[in-house]
C-alpha positions in Angstrom: -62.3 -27.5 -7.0 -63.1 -24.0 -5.6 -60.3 -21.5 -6.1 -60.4 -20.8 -2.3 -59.9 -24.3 -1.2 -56.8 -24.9 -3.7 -55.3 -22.1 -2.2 -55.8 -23.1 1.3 -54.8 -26.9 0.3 -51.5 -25.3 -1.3 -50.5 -23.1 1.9 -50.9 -26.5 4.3 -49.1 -28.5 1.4 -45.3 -29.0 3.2 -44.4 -30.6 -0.3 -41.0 -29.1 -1.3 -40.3 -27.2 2.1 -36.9 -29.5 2.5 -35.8 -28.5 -0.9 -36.4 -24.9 -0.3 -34.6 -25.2 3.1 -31.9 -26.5 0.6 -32.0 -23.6 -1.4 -31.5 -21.1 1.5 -29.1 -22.5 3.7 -27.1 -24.1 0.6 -26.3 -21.1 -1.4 -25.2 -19.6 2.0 -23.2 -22.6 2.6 -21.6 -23.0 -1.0 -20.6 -19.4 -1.0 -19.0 -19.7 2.4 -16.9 -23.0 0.9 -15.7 -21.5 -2.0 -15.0 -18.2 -0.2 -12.6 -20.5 2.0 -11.4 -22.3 -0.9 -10.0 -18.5 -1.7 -8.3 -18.0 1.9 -6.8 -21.3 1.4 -5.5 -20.8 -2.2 -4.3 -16.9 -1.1 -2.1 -19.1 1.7 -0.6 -21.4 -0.6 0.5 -18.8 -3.0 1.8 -16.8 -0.2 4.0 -20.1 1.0 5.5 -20.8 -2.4 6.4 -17.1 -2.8 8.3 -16.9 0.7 10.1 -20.0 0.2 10.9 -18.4 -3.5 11.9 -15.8 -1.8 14.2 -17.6 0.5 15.9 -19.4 -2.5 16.4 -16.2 -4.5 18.2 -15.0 -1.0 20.0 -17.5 -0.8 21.6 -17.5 -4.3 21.9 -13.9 -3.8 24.2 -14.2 -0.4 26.3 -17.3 -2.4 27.3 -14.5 -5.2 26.4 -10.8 -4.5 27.1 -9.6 -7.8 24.4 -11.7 -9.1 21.6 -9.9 -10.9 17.9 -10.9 -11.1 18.6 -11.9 -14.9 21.4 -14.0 -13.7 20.1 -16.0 -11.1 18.2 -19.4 -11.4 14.5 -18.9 -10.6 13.2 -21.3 -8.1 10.9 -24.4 -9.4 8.4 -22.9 -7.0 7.4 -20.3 -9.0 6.1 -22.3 -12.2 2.8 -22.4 -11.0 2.3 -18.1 -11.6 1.7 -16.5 -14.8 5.1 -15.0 -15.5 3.3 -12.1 -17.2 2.0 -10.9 -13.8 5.0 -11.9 -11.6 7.3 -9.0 -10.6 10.7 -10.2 -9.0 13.0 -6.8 -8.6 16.3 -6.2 -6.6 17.0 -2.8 -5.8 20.6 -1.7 -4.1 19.8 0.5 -1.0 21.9 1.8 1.8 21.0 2.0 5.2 22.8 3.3 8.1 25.8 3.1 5.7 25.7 -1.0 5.5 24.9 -1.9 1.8 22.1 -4.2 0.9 19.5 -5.9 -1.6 15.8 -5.3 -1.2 14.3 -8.1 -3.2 10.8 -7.6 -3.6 8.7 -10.2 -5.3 5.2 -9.3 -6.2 1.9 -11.2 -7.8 -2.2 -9.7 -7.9 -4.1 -12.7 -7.2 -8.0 -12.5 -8.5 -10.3 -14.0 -6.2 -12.3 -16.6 -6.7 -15.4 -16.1 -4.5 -18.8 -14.4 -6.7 -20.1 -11.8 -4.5 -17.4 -10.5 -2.7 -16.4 -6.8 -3.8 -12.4 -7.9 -3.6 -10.9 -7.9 -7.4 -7.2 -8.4 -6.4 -5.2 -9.6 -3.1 -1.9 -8.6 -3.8 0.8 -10.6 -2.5 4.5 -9.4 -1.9 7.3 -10.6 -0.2 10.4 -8.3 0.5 13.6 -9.4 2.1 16.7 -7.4 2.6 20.1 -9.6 1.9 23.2 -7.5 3.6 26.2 -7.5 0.5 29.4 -8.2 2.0 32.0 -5.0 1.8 
C-alpha cells in the first residue's frame, strides 16, 4: 500500500470520530459537574453554619453572661475541621445599646481542578442585643 493512499484512506476513516466528540464535549462537561458539585457543597456549608449560628444566638439570649467556652456547640457543626473553624463573640456598643457580635468563620477549598479559586471563605455574623 502506497504511503499516499494510507494517508488519504486514514483522513476519510470516521473510525473513532464519536469517541473524540467524547473527549471534547466530556471533559467540558465533567468539569462543569464537578464545578457545580462545588456551588452546591459551598451552599450546604453555608446552611449548617447559619443555622449554627442561630443556635449559638439563641443560647446566647437564654444566658447573656455565657461565654463561647461555656456554651454547647450545635451538632451542626461536626461535619467542619475544628482546627479551621473560628467561632468568636466580641462585646461592642452601638448607639449606647450593648451587644454580642458573634462571628463564626470557616475557608472552604474548592473542589473544582482548573479554577484559580484556593479558598471561599464563609462567615456568618449576628449581633444578639444583652439585656441592661
Amino acid at each position: 500500500m502506497k504511503p499516499v493512499r494510507f494517508i488519504r484512506g486514514f483522513l476519510r476513516g470516521e473510525d473513532g470520530v464519536a469517541a473524540l466528540d467524547f473527549a471534547i464535549v466530556g471533559s467540558v462537561y465533567m468539569l462543569m459537574l464537578v464545578a457545580l458539585l462545588d456551588v452546591a457543597r459551598g451552599f450546604y456549608l453555608h446552611n449548617k453554619l447559619e443555622f449554627a449560628a442561630d443556635k449559638i444566638t439563641r443560647q446566647l439570649l437564654m444566658d447573656p453572661n455565657a461565654t463561647i467556652d461555656s456554651i454547647d456547640m450545635p451538632p451542626s457543626l461536626d461535619g467542619f475541621d475544628a482546627t479551621l473553624l473560628v467561632v468568636e463573640t466580641q462585646e461592642v456598643t452601638i448607639s449606647g445599646a450593648a451587644f454580642h457580635n458573634l462571628s463564626l468563620y470557616y475557608p472552604m477549598s474548592m473542589l473544582t481542578p482548573l479554577l484559580k479559586v484556593d479558598l471561599v471563605d464563609l462567615k456568618i455574623q449576628r449581633l444578639i442585643p444583652i439585656p441592661n
